[in-house]
C-alpha positions as CSV (number, residue, x, y, z in Angstrom):
1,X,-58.8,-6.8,34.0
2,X,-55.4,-5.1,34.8
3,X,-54.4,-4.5,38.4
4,X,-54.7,-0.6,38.2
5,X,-58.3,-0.8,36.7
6,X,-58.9,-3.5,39.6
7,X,-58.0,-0.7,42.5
8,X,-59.8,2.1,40.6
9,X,-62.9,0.0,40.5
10,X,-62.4,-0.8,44.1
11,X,-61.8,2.5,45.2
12,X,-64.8,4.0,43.3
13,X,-67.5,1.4,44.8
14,X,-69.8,3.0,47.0
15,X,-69.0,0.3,49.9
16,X,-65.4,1.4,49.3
17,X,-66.6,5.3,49.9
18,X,-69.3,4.2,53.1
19,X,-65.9,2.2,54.7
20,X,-64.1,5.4,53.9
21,X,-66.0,7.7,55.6
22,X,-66.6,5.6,58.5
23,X,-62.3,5.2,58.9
24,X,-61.9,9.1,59.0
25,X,-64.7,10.3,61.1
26,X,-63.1,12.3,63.8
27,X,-62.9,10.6,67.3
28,X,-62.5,12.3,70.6
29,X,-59.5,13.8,70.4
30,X,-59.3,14.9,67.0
31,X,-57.7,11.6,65.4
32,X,-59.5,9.3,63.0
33,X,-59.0,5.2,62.7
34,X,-57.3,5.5,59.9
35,X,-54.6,8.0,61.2
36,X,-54.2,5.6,64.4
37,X,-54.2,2.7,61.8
38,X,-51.4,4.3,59.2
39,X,-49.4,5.2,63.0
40,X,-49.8,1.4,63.8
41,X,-48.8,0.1,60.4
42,X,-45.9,1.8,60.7
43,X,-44.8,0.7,63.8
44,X,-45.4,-2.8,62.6
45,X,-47.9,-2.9,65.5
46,X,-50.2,-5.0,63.7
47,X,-50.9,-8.3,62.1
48,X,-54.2,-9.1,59.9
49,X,-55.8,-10.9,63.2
50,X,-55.6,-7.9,64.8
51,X,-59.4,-7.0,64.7
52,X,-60.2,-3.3,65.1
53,X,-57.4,-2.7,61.9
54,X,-58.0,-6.1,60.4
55,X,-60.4,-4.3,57.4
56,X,-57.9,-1.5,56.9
57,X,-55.1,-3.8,56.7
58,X,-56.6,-6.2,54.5
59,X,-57.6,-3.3,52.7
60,X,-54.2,-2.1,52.6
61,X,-52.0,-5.4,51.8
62,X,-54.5,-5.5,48.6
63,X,-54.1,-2.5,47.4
64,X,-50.0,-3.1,48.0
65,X,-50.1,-6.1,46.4
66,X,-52.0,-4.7,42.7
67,X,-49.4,-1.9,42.9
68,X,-46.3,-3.7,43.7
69,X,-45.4,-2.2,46.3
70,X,-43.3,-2.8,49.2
71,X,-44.3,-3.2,52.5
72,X,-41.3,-1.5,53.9
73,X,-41.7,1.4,51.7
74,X,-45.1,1.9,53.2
75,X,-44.2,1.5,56.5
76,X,-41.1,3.8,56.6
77,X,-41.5,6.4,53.4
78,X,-45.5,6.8,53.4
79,X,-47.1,5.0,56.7
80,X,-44.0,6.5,59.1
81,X,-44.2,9.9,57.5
82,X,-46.8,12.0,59.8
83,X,-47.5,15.1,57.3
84,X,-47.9,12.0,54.3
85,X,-50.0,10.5,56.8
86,X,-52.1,13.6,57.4
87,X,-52.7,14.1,53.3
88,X,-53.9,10.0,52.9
89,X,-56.4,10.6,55.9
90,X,-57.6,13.7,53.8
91,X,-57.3,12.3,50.4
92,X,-59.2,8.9,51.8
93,X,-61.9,11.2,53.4
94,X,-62.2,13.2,50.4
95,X,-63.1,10.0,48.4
96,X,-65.8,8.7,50.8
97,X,-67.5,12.1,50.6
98,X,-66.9,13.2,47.1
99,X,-66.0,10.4,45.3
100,X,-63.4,8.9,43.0
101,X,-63.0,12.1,40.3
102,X,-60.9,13.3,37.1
103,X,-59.7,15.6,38.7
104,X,-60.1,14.8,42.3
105,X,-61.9,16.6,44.2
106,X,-60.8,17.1,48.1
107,X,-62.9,18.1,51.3
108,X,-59.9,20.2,52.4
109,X,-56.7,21.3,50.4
110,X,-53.6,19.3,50.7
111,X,-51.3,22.1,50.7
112,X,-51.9,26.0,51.8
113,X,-49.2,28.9,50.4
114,X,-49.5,31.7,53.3
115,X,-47.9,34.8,52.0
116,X,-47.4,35.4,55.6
117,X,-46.1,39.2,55.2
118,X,-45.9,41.8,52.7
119,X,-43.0,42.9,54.2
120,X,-40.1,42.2,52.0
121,X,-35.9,43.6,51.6
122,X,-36.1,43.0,47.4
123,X,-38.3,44.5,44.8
124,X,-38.3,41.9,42.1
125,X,-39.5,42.5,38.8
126,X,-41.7,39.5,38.4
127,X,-43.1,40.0,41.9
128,X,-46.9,38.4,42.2
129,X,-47.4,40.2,45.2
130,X,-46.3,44.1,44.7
131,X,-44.3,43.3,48.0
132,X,-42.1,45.8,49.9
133,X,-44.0,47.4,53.2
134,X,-46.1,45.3,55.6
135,X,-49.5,45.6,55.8
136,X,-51.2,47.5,58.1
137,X,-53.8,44.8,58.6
138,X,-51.9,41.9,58.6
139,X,-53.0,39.0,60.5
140,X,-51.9,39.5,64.4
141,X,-50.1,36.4,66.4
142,X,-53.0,34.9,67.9
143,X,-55.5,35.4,64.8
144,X,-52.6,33.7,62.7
145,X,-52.5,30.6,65.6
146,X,-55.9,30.7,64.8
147,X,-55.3,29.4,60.7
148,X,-53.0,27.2,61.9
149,X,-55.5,25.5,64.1
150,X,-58.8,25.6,62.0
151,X,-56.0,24.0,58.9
152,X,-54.8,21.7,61.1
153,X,-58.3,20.5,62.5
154,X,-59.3,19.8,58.1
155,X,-56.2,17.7,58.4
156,X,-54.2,19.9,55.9
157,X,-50.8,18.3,55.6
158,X,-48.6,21.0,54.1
159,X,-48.1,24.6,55.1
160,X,-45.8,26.7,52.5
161,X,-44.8,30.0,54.1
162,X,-44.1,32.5,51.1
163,X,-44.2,36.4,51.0
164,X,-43.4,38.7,50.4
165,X,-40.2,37.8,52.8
166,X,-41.7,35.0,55.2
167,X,-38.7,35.9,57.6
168,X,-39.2,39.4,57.8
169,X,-42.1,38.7,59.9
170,X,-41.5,38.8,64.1
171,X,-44.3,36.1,64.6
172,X,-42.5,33.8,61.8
173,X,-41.1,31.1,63.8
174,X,-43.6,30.8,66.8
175,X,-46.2,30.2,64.1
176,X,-43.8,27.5,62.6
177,X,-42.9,26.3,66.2
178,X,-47.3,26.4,66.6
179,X,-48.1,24.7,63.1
180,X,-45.5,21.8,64.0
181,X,-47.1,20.3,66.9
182,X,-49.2,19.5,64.6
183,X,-47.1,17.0,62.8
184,X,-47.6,19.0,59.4
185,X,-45.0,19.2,56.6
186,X,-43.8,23.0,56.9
187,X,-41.7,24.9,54.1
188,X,-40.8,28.1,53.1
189,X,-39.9,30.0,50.1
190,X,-37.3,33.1,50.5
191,X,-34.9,35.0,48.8
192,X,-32.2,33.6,50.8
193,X,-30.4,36.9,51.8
194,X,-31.6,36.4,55.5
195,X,-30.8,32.9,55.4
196,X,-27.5,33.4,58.5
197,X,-26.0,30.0,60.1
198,X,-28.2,30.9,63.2
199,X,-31.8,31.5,61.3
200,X,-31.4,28.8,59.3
201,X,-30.8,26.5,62.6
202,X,-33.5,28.2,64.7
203,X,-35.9,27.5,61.4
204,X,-34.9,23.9,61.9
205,X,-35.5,23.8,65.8
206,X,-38.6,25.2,64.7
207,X,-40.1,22.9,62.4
208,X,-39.4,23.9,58.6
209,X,-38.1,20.7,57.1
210,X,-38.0,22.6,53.3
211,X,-36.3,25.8,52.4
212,X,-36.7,27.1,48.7
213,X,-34.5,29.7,47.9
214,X,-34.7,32.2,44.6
215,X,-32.0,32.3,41.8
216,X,-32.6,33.2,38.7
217,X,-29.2,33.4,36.8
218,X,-25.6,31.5,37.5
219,X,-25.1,35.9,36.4
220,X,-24.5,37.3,39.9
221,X,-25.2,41.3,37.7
222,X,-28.7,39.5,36.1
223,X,-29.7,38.0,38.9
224,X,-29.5,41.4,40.7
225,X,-30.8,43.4,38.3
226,X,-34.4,41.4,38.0
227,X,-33.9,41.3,41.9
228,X,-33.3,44.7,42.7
229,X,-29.8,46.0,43.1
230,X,-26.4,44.6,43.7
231,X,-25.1,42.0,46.1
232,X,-28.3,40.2,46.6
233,X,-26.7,37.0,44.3
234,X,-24.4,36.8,46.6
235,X,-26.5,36.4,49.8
236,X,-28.6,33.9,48.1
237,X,-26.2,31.9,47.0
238,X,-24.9,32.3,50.6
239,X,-28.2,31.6,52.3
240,X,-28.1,27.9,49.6
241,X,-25.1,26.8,50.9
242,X,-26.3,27.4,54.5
243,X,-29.6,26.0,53.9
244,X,-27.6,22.5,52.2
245,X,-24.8,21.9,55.3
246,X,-27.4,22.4,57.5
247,X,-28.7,18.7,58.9
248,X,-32.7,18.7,59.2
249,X,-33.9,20.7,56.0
250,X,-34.1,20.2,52.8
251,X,-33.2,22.5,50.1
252,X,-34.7,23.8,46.9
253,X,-33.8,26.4,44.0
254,X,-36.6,28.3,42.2
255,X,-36.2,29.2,39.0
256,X,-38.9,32.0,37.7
257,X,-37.8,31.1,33.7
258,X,-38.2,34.0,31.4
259,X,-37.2,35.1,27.9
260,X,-34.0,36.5,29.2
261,X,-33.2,33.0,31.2
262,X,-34.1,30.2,29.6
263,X,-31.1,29.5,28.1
264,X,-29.4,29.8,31.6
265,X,-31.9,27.5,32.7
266,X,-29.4,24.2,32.3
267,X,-26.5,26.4,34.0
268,X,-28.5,26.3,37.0
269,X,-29.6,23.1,37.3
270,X,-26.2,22.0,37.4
271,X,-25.2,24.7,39.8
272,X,-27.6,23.5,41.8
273,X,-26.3,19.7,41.6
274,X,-22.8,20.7,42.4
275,X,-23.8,22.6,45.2
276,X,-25.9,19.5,46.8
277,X,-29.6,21.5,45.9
278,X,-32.5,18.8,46.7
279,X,-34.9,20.2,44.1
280,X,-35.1,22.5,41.1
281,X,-38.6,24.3,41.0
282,X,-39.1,26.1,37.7
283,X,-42.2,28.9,38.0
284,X,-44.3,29.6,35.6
285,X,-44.4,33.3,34.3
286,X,-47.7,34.6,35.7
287,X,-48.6,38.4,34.0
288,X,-49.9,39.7,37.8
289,X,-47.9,41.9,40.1
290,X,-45.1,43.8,39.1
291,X,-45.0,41.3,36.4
292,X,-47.1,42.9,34.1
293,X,-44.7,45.8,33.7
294,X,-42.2,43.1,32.1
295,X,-44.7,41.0,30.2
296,X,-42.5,40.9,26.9
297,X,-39.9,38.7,29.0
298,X,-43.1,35.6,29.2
299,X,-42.2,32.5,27.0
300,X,-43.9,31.7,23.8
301,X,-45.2,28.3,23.7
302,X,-42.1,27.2,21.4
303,X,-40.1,28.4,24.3
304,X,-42.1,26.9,27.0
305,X,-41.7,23.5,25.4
306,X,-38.2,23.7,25.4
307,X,-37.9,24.4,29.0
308,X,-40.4,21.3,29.7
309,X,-37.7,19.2,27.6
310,X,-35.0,20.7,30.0
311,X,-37.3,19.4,33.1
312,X,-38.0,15.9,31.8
313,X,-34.5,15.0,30.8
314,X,-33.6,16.0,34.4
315,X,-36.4,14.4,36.1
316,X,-35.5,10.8,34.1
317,X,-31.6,11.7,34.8
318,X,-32.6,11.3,38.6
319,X,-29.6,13.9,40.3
320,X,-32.0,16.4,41.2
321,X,-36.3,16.3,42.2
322,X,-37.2,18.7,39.4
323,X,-40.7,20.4,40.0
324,X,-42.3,22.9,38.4
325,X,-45.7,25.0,38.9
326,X,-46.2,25.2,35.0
327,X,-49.2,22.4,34.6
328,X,-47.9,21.2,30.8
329,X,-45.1,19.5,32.8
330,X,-47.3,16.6,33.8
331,X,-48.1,16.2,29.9
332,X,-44.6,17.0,28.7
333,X,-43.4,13.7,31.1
334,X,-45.9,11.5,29.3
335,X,-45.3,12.9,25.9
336,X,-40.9,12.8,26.3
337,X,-40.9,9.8,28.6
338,X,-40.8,6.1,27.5
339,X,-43.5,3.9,29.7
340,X,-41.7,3.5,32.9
341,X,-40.2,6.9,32.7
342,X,-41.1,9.0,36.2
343,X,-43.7,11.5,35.6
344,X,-45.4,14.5,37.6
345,X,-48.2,14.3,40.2
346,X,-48.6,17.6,40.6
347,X,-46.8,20.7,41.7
348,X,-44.8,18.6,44.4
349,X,-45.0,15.4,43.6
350,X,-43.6,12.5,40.8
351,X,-42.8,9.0,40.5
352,X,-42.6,6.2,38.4
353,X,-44.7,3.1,37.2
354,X,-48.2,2.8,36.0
355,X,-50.0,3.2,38.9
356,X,-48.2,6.3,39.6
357,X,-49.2,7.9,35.7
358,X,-53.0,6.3,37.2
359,X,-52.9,8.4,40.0
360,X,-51.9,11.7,38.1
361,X,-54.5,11.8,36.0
362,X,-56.6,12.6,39.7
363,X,-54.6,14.6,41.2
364,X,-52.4,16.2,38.0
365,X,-51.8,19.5,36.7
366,X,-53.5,22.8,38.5
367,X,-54.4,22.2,42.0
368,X,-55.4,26.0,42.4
369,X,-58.8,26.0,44.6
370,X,-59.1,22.4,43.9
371,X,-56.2,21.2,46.0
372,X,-54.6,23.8,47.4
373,X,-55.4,27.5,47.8
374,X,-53.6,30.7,49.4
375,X,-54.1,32.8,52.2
376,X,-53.0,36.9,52.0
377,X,-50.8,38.2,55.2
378,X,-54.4,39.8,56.1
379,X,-56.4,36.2,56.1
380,X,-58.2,37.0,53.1
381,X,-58.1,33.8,50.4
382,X,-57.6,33.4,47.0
383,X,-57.5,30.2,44.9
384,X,-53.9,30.8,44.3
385,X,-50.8,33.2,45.2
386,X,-51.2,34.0,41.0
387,X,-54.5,34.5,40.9
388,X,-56.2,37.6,42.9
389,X,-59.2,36.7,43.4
390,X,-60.2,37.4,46.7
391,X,-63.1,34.4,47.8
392,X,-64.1,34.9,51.6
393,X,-61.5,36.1,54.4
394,X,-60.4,33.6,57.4
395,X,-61.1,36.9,59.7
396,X,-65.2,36.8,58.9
397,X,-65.9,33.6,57.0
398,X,-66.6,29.7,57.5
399,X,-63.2,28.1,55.9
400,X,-66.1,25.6,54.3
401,X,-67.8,28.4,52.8
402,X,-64.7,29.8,51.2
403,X,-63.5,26.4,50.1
404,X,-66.5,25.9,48.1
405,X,-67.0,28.8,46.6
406,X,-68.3,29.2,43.5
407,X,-65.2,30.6,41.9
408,X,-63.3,27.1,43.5
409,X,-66.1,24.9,41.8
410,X,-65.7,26.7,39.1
411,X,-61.4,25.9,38.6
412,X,-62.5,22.1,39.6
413,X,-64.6,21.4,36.7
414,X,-62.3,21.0,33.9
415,X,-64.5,20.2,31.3
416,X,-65.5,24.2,31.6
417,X,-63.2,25.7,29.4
418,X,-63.1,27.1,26.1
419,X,-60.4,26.2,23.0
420,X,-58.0,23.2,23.5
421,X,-57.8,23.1,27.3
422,X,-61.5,21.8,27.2
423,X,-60.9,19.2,24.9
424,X,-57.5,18.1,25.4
425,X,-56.1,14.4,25.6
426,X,-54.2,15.6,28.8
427,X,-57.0,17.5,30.4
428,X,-56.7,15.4,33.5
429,X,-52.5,15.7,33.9
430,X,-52.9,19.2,33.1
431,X,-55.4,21.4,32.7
432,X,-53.8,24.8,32.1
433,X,-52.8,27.7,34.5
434,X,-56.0,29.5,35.1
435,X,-53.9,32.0,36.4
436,X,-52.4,33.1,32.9
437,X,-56.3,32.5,31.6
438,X,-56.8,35.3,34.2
439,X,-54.0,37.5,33.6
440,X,-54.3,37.7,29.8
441,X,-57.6,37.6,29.4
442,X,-59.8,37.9,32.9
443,X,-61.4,35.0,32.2
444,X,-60.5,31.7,33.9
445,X,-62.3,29.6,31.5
446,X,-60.2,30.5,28.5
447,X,-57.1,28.5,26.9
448,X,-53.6,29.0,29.0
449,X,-51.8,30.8,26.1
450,X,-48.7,29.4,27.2
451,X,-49.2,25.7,26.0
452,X,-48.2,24.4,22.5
453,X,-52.0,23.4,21.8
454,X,-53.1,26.8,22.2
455,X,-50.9,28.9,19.5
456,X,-53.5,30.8,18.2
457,X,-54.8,32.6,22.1
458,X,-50.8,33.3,22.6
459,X,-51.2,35.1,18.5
460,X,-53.9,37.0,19.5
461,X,-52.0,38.3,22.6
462,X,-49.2,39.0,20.4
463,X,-51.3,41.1,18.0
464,X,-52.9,43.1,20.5
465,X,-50.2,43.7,22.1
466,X,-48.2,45.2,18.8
467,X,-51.7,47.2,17.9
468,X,-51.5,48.8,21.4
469,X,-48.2,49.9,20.9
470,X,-48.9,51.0,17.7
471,X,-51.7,53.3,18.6
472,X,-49.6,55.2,21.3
């Protein structure tokens, strides 16, 4: 039997799930074995005689071994990490209560997008959110402690502070300075025109270790235009540079890719390598927001595949982490890759070897109310910043209640879907946007019409769309 099947069996055994559950039940104080285990480990505190961790590390040191991997990788890059710490304790409890799944299914979500603000000095033309003004009943400081705490006590690892324009917001980095005691992995995703020498650092002091900034064109006059008005290329490009000489954060380049882009699309990426960019994220066109006044600018499915081509050569070319929030990346990988090419995980993770293409067919492709979910500046959640769906608010409602929601259970069951995406070989690394089901067609079990397998849903869009116009 290979090694990978070996694991999966082993991980999958209800002994396996009984020993998990046991290992992450809370203690007094919050932490769980395992979490003081993985803190241990790392330390290279402990040895296999070392009773209360020798079944963990056993455990452990078999699983390492069937993978190949290195004992000082886990100790430094995974064991020593605290937020990658935080997301094994909730993957491993997640498994002990729920199972090993295609897709996997997870007790808490691994990452949370907070559009923490409405408030916002662009008005992009692709803007999910409609921002511009702040809310009038936007989440106040101590309700907004409040999500940190109840996320940090489900052991959510990753906080992604978006917008609207996260550093518009007064309460911005006290909440960031309140969400990093708890040892989580903190982000943020911003235009980059506020990004000074002195925000940047006190983001930094704060706790934000990632700062993704917006450019769409190496075309200071189109990247303005889609943004707005004039001189905001400029400050963005200004607030990269900052964000890349600044020791402490990392920094990242999204890339919304559209009609009137995509053959920019390479230009950037290698922009972004001179420049000394981390990662390149490429968004997916989603038709919500102000995005459905420029629909006509979405890629065909021809077109997407060529920007998944783009992605994949880069990925394998190793310069620049290349991510992207369009779920046919995960199959393009194992369609364009040879074997021991690296390959997706998800929408922030890849990595090579066979275990690692074992691993993203549980955790692959859309993670939207399956493994990560968002939160609106007021505290109401949806499954994801694309999808607007509203599914219980953190002001009135139990976060379990709202985490399993129907609507959640729903986008977890892949295997309830209509056309291709129900059917397809790569189901499990995929799985379509629901989100673009949504948009198009307000229904989240249909085919995403931007995938290569489901040419006939993006014809009938087409068709409809030129017998509206004809009609007028």
């Amino acid at each position: 039997m290979p090694k990978a099947e070996k694991v999966e069996r082993l991980l999958a055994s209800p002994t396996a799930q009984w020993l998990f559950r046991r290992m992450t039940a809370k203690r007094p104080g919050g932490r769980c074995w395992l979490d003081e285990f993985f803190e241990a480990y790392a330390g290279g505190a402990i040895r296999w005689y070392h009773l209360r961790f020798a079944l963990p590390y056993l455990l452990t040191e078999y699983v390492r071994k069937k993978t190949g991997a290195k004992r000082e990788t886990l100790a430094g890059r995974v064991f020593g990490n605290p937020a990658t710490r935080r997301g094994l304790v909730a993957t491993v409890r997640s498994v002990g209560h729920l199972g090993l799944g295609q897709p996997q299914r997870f007790v808490a979500p691994l990452m949370v997008v907070w559009n923490f603000t409405q408030a916002c000095n662009l008005q992009c033309k692709h803007c999910y959110q409609e921002a511009g003004k702040r809310r009038a009943d936007e989440l106040a400081i101590e309700e907004q402690k409040r999500v940190v705490d109840l996320l940090a006590e489900r052991d959510v690892p990753m906080i992604a502070f978006s917008g609207g324009e996260p550093l518009m917001a007064p309460t911005f980095l006290e909440i960031v300075r309140h969400a990093s005691r708890y040892r989580m992995h903190l982000t943020v995703a911003t235009n980059g025109t506020l990004c000074t020498p002195d925000k940047v650092k006190a983001m930094v002091d704060a706790g934000l270790k990632y700062a993704e900034i917006s450019l769409d064109s190496t075309d200071p006059k189109k990247h303005d235009a889609w943004r707005g008005a004039a001189g905001y290329w400029e400050r963005a490009v200004a607030g990269i540079r900052t964000v890349v000489k600044t020791p402490g954060i990392k920094c990242g380049v999204a890339m919304t890719v559209t009609r009137w882009n995509l053959d920019e699309m390479e230009q950037v990426l290698e922009w972004c390598i001179s420049e000394g960019v981390n990662t390149f994220y490429a968004f997916n066109f989603i038709p919500t927001g102000r995005a459905r006044d420029v629909v006509d600018q979405d890629l065909a499915p021809g077109e997407r595949e060529r920007m998944l081509a783009v992605l994949q050569k880069y990925l394998v070319d190793g310069r620049i982490s290349i991510m992207s929030s369009a779920p046919q990346y995960g199959r393009a990988c194992l369609e364009l890759g040879d074997p021991t090419a690296p390959v997706n995980t998800g929408h922030y993770g890849y990595g090579g070897g066979k275990m690692t293409r074992i691993f993203a067919r549980y955790v692959g492709g859309c993670g939207a109310g399956r493994a990560y979910c968002a939160i609106q500046p007021n505290g109401d959640v949806t499954p994801c910043v694309f999808l607007p769906i509203k599914v219980g608010s953190l002001r009135t409602d139990p976060f379990e209640k709202i985490w399993n929601h129907e609507l959640m259970e729903l986008l977890r069951d892949r295997s309830d879907r209509t056309g291709h995406c129900r059917e397809c070989d790569y189901k499990f690394n995929c799985g379509g946007c629901r989100a673009r089901s949504w948009g198009y067609f307000r229904d989240l079990r249909r085919p995403d019409p931007g995938c290569k397998f489901n040419q006939a849903a993006w014809d009938e869009i087409v068709r409809e769309s030129a017998e509206a116009a004809a009609a007028k």
